[in-house]
MDTraj code that builds the backbone (N, CA, C; nanometers):
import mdtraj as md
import numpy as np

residues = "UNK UNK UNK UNK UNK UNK UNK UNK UNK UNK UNK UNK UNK UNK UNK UNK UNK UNK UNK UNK UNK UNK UNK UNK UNK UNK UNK UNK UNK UNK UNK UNK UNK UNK UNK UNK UNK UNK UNK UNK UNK UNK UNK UNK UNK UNK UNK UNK UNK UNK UNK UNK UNK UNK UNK UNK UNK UNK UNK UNK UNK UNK UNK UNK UNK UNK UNK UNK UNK UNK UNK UNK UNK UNK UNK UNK UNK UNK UNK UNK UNK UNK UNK UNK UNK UNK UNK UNK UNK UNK UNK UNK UNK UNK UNK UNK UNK UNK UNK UNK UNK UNK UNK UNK UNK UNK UNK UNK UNK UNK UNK UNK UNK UNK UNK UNK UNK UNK UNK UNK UNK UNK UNK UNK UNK UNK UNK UNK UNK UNK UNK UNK UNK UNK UNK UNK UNK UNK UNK UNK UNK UNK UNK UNK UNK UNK UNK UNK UNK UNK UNK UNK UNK UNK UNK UNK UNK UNK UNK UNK UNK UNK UNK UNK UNK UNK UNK UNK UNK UNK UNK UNK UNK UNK UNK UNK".split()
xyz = np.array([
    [-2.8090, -0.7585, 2.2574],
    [-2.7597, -0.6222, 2.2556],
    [-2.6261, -0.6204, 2.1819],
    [-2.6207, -0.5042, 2.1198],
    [-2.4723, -0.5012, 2.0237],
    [-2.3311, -0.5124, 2.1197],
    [-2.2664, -0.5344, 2.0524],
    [-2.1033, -0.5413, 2.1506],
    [-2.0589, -0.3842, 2.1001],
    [-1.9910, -0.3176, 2.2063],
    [-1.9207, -0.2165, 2.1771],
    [-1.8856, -0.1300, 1.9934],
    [-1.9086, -0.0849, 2.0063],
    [-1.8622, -0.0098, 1.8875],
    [-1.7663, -0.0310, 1.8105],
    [-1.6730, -0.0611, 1.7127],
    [-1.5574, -0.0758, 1.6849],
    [-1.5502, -0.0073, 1.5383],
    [-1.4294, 0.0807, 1.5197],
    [-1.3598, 0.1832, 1.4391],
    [-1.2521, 0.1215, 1.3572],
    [-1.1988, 0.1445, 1.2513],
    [-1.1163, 0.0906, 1.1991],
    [-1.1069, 0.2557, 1.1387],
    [-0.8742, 0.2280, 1.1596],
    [-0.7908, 0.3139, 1.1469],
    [-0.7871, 0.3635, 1.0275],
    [-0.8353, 0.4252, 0.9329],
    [-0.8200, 0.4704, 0.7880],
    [-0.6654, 0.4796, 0.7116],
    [-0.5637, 0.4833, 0.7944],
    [-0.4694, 0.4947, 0.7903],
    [-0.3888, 0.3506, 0.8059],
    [-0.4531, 0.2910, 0.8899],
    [-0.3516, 0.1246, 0.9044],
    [-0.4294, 0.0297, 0.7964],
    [-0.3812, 0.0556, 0.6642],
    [-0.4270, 0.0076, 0.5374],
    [-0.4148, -0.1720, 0.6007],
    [-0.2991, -0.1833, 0.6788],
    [-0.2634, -0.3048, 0.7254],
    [-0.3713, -0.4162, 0.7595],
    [-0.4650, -0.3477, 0.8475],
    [-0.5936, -0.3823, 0.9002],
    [-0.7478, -0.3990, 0.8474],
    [-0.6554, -0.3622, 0.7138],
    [-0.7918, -0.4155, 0.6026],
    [-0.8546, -0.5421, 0.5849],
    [-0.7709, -0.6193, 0.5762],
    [-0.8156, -0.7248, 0.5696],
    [-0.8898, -0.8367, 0.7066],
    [-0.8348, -0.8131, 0.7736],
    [-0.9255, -0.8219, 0.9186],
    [-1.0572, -0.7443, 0.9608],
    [-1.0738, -0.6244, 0.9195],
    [-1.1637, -0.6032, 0.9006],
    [-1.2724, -0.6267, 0.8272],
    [-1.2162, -0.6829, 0.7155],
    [-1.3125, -0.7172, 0.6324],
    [-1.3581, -0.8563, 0.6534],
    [-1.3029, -0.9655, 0.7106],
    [-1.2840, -1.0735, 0.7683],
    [-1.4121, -1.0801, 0.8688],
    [-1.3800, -0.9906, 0.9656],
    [-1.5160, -0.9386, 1.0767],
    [-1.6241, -0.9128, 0.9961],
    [-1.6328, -0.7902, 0.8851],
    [-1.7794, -0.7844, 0.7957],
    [-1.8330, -0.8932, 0.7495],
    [-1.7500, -0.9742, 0.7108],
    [-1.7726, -1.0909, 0.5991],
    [-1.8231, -1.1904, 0.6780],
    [-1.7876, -1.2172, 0.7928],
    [-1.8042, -1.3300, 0.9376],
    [-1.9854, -1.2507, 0.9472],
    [-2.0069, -1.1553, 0.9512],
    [-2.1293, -1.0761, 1.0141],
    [-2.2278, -1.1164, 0.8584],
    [-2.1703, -1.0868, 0.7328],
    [-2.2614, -1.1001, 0.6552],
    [-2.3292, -1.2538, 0.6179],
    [-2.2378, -1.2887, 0.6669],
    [-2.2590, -1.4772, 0.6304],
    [-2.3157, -1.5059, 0.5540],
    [-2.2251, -1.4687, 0.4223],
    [-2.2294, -1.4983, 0.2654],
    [-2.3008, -1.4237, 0.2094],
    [-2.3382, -1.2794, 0.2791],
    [-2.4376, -1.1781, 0.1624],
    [-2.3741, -1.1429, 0.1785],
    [-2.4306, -1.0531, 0.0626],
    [-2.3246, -0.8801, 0.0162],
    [-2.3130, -0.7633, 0.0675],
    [-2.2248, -0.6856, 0.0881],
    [-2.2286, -0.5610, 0.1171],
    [-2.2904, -0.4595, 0.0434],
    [-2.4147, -0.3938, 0.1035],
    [-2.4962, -0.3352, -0.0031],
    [-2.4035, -0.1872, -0.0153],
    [-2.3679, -0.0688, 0.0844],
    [-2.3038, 0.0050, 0.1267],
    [-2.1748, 0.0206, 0.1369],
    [-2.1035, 0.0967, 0.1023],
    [-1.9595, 0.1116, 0.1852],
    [-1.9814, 0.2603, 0.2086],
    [-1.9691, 0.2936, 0.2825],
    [-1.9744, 0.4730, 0.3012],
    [-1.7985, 0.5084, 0.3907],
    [-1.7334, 0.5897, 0.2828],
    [-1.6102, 0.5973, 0.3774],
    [-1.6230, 0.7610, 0.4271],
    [-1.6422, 0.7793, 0.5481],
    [-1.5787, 0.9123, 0.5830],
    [-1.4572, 0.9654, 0.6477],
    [-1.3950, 0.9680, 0.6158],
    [-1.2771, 0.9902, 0.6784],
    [-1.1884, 1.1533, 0.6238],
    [-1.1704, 1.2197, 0.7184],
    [-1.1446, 1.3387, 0.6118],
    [-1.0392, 1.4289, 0.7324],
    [-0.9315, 1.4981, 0.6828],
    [-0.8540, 1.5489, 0.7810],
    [-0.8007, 1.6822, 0.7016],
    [-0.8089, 1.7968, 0.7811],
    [-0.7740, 1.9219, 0.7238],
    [-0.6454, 1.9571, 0.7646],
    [-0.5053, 2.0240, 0.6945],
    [-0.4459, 2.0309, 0.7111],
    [-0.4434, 2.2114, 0.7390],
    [-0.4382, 2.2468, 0.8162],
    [-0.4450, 2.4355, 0.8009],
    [-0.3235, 2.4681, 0.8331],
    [-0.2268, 2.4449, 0.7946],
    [-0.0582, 2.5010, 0.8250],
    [-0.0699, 2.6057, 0.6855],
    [0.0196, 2.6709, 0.7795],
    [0.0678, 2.8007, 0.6939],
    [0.1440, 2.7388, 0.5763],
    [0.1738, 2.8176, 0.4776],
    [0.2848, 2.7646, 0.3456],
    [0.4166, 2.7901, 0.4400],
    [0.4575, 2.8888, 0.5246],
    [0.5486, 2.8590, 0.5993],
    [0.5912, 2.7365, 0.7044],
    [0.4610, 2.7223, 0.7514],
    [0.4551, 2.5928, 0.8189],
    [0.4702, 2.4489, 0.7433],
    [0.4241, 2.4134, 0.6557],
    [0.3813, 2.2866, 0.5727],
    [0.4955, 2.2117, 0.5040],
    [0.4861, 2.1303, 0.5715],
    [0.6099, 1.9928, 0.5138],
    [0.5008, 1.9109, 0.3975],
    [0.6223, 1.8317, 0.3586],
    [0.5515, 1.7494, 0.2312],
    [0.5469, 1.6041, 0.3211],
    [0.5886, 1.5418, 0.4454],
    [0.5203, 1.4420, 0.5161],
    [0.4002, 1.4919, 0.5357],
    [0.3735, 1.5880, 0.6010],
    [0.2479, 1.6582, 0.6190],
    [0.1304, 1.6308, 0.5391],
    [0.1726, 1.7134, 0.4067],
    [0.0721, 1.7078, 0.2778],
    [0.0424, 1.5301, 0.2817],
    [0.1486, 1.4397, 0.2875],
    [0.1437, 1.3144, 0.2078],
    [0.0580, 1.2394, 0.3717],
    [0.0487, 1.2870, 0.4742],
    [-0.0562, 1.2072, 0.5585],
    [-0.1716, 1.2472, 0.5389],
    [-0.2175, 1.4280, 0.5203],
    [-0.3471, 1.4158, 0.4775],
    [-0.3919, 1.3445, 0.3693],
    [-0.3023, 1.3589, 0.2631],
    [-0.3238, 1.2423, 0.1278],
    [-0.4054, 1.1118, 0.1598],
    [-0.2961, 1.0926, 0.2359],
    [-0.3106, 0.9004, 0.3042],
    [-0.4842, 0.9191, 0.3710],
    [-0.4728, 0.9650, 0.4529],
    [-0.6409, 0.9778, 0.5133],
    [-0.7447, 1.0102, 0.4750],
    [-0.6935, 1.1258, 0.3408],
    [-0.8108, 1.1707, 0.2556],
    [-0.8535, 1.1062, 0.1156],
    [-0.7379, 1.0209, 0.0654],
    [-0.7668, 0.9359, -0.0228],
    [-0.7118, 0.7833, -0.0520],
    [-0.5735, 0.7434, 0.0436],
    [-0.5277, 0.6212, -0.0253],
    [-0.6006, 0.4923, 0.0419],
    [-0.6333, 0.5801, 0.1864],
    [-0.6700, 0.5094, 0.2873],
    [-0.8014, 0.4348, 0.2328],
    [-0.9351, 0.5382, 0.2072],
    [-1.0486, 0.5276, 0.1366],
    [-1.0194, 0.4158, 0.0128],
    [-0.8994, 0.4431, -0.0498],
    [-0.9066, 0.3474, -0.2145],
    [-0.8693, 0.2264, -0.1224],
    [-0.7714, 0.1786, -0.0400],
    [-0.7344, 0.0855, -0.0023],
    [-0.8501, -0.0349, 0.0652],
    [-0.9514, 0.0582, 0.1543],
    [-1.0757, 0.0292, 0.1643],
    [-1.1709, -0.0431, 0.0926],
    [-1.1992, 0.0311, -0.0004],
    [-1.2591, -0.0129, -0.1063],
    [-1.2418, -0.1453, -0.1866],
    [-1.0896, -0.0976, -0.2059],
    [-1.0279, -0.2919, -0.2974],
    [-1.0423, -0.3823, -0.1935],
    [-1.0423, -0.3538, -0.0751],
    [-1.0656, -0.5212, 0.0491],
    [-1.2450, -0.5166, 0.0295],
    [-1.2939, -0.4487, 0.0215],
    [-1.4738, -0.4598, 0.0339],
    [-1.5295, -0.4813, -0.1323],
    [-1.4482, -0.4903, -0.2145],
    [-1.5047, -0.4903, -0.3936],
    [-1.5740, -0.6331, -0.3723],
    [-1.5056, -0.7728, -0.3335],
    [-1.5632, -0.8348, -0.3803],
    [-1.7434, -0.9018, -0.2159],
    [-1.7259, -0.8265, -0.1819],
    [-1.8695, -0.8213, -0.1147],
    [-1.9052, -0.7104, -0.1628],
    [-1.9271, -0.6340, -0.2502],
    [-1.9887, -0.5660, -0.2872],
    [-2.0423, -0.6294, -0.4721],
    [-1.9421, -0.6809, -0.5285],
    [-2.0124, -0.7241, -0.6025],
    [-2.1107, -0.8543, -0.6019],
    [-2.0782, -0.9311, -0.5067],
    [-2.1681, -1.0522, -0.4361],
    [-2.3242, -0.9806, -0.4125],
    [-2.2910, -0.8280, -0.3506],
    [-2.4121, -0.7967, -0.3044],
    [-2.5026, -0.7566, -0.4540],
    [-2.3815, -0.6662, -0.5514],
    [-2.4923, -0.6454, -0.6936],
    [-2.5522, -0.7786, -0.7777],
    [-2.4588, -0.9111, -0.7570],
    [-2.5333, -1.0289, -0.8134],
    [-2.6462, -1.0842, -0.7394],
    [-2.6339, -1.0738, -0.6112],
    [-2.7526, -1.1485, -0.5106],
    [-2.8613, -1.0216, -0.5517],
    [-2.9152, -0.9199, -0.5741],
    [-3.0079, -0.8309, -0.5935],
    [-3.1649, -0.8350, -0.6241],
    [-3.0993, -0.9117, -0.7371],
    [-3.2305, -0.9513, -0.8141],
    [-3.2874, -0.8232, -0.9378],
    [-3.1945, -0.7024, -0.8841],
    [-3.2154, -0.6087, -1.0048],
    [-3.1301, -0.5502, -1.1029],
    [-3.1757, -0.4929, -1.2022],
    [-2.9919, -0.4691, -1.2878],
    [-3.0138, -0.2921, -1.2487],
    [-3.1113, -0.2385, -1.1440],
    [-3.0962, -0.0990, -1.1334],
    [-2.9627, -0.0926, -1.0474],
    [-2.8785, 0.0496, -1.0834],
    [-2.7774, 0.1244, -0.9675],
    [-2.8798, 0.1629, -0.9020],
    [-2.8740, 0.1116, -0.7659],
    [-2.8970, 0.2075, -0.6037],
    [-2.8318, 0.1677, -0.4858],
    [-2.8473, 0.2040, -0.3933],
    [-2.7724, 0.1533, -0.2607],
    [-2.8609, 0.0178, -0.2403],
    [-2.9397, -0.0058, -0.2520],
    [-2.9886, -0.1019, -0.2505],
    [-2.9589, -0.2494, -0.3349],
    [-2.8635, -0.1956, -0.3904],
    [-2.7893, -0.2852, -0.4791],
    [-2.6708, -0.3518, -0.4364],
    [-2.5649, -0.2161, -0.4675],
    [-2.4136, -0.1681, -0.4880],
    [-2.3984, -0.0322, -0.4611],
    [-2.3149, 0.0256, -0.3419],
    [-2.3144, 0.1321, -0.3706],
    [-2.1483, 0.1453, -0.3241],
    [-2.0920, 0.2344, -0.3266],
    [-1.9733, 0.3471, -0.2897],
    [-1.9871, 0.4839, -0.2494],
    [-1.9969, 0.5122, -0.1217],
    [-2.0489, 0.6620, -0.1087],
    [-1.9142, 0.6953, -0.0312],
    [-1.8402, 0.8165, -0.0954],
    [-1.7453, 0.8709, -0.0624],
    [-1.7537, 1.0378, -0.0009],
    [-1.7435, 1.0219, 0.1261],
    [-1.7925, 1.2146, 0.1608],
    [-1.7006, 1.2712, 0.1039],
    [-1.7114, 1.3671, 0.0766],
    [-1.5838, 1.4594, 0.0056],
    [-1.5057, 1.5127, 0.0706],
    [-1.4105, 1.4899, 0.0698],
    [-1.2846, 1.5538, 0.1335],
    [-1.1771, 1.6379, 0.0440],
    [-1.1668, 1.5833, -0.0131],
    [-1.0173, 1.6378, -0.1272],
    [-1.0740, 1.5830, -0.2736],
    [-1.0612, 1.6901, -0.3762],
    [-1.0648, 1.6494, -0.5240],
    [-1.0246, 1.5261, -0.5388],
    [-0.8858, 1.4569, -0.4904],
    [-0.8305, 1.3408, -0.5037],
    [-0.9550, 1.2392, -0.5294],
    [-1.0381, 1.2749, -0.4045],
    [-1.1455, 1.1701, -0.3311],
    [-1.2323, 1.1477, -0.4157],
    [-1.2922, 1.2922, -0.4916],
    [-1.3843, 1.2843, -0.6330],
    [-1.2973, 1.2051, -0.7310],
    [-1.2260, 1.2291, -0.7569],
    [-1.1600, 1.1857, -0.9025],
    [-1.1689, 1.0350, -0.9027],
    [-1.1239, 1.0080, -0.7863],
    [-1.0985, 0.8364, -0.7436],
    [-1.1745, 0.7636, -0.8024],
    [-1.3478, 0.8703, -0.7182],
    [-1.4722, 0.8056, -0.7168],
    [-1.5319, 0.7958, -0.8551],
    [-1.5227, 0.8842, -0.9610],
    [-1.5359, 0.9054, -1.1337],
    [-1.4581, 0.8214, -1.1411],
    [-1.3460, 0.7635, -1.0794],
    [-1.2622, 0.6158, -1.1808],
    [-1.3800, 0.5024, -1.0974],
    [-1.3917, 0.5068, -1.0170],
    [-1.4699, 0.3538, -0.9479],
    [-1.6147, 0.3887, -1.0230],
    [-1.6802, 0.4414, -1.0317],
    [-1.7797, 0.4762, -1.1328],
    [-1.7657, 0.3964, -1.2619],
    [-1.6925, 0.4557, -1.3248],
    [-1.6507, 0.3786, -1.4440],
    [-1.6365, 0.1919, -1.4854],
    [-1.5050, 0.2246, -1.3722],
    [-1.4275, 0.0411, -1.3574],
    [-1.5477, -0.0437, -1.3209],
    [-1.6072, -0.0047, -1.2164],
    [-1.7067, -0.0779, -1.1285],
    [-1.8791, -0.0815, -1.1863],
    [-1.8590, -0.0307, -1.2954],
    [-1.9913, 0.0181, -1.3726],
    [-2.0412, -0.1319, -1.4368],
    [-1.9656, -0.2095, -1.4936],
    [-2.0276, -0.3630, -1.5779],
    [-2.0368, -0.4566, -1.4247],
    [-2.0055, -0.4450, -1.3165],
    [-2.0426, -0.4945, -1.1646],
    [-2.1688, -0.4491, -1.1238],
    [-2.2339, -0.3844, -1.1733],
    [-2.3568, -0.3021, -1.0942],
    [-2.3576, -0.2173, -0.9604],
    [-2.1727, -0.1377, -0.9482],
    [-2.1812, -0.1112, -0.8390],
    [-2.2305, 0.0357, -0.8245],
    [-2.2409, 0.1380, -0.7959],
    [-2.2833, 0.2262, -0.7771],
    [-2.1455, 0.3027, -0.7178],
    [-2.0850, 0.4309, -0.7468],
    [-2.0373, 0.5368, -0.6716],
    [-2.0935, 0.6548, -0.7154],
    [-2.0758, 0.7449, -0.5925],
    [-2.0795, 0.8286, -0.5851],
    [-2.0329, 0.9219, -0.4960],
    [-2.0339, 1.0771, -0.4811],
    [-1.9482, 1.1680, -0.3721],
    [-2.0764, 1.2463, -0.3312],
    [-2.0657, 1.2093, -0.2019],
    [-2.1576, 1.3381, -0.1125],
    [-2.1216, 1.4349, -0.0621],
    [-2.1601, 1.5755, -0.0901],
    [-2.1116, 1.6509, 0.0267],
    [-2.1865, 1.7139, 0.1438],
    [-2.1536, 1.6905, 0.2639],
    [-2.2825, 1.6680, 0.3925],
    [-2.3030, 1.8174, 0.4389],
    [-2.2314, 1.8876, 0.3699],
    [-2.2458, 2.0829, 0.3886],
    [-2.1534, 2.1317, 0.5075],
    [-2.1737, 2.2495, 0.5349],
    [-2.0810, 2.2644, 0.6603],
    [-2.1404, 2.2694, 0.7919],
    [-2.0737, 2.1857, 0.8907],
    [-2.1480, 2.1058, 0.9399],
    [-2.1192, 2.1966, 1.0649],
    [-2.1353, 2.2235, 1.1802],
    [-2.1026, 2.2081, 1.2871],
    [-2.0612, 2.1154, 1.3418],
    [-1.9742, 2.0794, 1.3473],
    [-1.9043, 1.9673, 1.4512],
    [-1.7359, 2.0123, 1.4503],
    [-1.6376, 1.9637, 1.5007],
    [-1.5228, 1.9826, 1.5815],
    [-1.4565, 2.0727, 1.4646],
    [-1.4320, 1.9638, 1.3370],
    [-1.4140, 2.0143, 1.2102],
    [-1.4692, 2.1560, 1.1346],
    [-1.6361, 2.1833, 1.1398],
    [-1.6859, 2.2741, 1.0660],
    [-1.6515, 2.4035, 1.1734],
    [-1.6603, 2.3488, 1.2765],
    [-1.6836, 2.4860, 1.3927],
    [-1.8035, 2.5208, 1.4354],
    [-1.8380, 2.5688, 1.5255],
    [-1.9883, 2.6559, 1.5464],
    [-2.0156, 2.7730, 1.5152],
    [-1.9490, 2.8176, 1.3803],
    [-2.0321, 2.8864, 1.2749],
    [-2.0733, 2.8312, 1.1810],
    [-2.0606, 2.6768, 1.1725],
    [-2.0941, 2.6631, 1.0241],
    [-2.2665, 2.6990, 1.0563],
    [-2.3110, 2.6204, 0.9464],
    [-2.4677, 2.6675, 0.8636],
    [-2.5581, 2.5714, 0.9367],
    [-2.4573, 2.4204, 0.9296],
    [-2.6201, 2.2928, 0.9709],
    [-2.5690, 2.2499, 1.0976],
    [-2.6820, 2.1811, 1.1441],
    [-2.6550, 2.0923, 1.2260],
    [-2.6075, 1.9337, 1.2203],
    [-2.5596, 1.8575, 1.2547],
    [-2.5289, 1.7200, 1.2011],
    [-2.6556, 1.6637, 1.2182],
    [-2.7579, 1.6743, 1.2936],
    [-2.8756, 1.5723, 1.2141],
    [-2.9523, 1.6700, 1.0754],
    [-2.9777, 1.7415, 1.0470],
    [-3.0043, 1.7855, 0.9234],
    [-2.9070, 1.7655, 0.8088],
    [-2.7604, 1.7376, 0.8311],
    [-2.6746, 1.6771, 0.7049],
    [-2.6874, 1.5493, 0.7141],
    [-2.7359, 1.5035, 0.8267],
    [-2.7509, 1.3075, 0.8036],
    [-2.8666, 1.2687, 0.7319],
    [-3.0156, 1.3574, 0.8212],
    [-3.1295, 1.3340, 0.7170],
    [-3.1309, 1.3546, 0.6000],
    [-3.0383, 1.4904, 0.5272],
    [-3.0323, 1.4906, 0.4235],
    [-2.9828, 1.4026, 0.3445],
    [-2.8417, 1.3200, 0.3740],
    [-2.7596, 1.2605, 0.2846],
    [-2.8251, 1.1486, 0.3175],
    [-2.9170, 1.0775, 0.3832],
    [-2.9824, 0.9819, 0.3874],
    [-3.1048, 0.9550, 0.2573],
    [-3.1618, 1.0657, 0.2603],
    [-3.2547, 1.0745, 0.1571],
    [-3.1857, 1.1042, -0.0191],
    [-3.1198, 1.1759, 0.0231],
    [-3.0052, 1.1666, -0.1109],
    [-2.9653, 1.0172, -0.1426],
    [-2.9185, 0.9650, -0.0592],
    [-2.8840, 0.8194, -0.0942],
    [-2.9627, 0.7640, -0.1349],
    [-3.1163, 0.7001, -0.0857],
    [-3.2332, 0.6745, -0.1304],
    [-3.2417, 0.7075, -0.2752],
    [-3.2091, 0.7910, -0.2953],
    [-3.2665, 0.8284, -0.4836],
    [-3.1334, 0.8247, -0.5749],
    [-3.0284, 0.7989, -0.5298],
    [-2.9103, 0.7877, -0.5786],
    [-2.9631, 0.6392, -0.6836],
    [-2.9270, 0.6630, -0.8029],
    [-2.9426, 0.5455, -0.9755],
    [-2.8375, 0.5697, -1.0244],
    [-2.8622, 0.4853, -1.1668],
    [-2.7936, 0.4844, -1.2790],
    [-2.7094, 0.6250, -1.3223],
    [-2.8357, 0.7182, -1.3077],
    [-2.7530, 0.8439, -1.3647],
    [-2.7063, 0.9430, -1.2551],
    [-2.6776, 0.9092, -1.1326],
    [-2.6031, 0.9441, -1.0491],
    [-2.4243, 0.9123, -1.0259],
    [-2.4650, 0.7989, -1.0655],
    [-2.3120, 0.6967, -1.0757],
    [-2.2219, 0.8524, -1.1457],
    [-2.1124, 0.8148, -1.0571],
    [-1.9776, 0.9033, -1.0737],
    [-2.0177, 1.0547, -1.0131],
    [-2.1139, 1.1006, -0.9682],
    [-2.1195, 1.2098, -0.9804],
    [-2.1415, 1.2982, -0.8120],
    [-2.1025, 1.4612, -0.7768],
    [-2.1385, 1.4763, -0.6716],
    [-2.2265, 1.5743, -0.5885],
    [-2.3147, 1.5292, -0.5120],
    [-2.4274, 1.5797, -0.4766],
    [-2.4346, 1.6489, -0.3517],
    [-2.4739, 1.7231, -0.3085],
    [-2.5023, 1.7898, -0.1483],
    [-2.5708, 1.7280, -0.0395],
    [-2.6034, 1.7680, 0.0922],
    [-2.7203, 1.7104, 0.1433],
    [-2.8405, 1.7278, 0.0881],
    [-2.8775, 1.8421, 0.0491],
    [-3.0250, 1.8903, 0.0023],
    [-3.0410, 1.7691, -0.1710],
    [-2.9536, 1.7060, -0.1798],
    [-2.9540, 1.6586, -0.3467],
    [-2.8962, 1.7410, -0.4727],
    [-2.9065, 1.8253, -0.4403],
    [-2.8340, 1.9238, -0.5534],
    [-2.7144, 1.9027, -0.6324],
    [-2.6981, 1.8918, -0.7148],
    [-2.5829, 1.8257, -0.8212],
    [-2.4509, 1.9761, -0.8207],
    [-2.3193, 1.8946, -0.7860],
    [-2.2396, 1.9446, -0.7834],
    [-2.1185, 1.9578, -0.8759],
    [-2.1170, 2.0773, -0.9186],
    [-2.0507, 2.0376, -1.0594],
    [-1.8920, 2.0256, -1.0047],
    [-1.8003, 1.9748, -1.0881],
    [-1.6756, 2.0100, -1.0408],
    [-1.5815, 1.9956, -1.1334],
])
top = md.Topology()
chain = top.add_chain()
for i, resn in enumerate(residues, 1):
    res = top.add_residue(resn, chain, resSeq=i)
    for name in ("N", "CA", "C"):
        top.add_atom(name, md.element.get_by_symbol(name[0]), res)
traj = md.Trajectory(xyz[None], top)
């Protein structure tokens, strides 16, 4: 049976490397096919209200945290695109799936697209719709298992010509 659950702080960049230490101990010498970061924090202060510490922690949670992530997990992820056996982009390869939070988060993901492109890694940005949960409220539109089935099956068909780019739950290409 699994041991307890365990979370890692998006914010204690510090703890990257221990974490990854634990993945790497679990993969025992394979690759990380996945990284999926969600992490996303809304700031709703008034322009009267809003400090620039403020702005610069959602920053931190909505994007440095995620990039910081990423550079401790690159090289199990490219272990995982050489062990493959295929030169296709899919999750089944290499992937980077970034939920969308902040433009920052897209832009990032169009540079790791790029950089990470002669690696066979795969990125891309999902967006899981508006969800009901603490965040969306109970007006949004979905439920959280209809944005999971969706972005599940989205992932599944995520290739080559997906790389950099961002999609909905339903698959639908998102321009931006």
């Amino acid at each position: 049976m699994p041991g307890p659950r365990q979370c890692a702080d998006i914010n204690d960049t510090d703890s990257f490397e221990s974490v990854r230490d634990k993945v790497e101990e679990t993969l025992q010498g394979d690759g990380l096919n996945i990284l999926l970061n969600n992490a996303g924090v809304i700031a709703r202060d008034s322009i009267d209200e809003v400090t620039a510490d403020r702005m610069m922690q959602v920053y931190k949670t909505n994007t440095v945290g995620p990039l910081m992530l990423i550079k401790a997990f690159i090289p199990a992820l490219k272990r995982a695109a050489s062990q493959s056996g295929t030169s296709e982009f899919s999750c089944n390869r290499a992937a980077i799936i970034n939920m969308t939070s902040k433009v920052a988060l897209n832009i990032l993901t169009k540079s790791l697209s790029v950089d990470l492109k002669d690696h066979g890694i795969l990125a891309a940005v999902l967006h899981p719709g508006w969800v009901k949960t603490n965040m969306g409220g109970p007006n949004a539109l979905i439920d959280t298992a209809t944005s999971v089935q969706g972005l599940m099956q989205v992932m599944a068909g995520l290739n080559e010509q997906s790389n950099g780019l961002m999609f909905d739950y339903t698959g639908k290409l998102i321009p931006w």
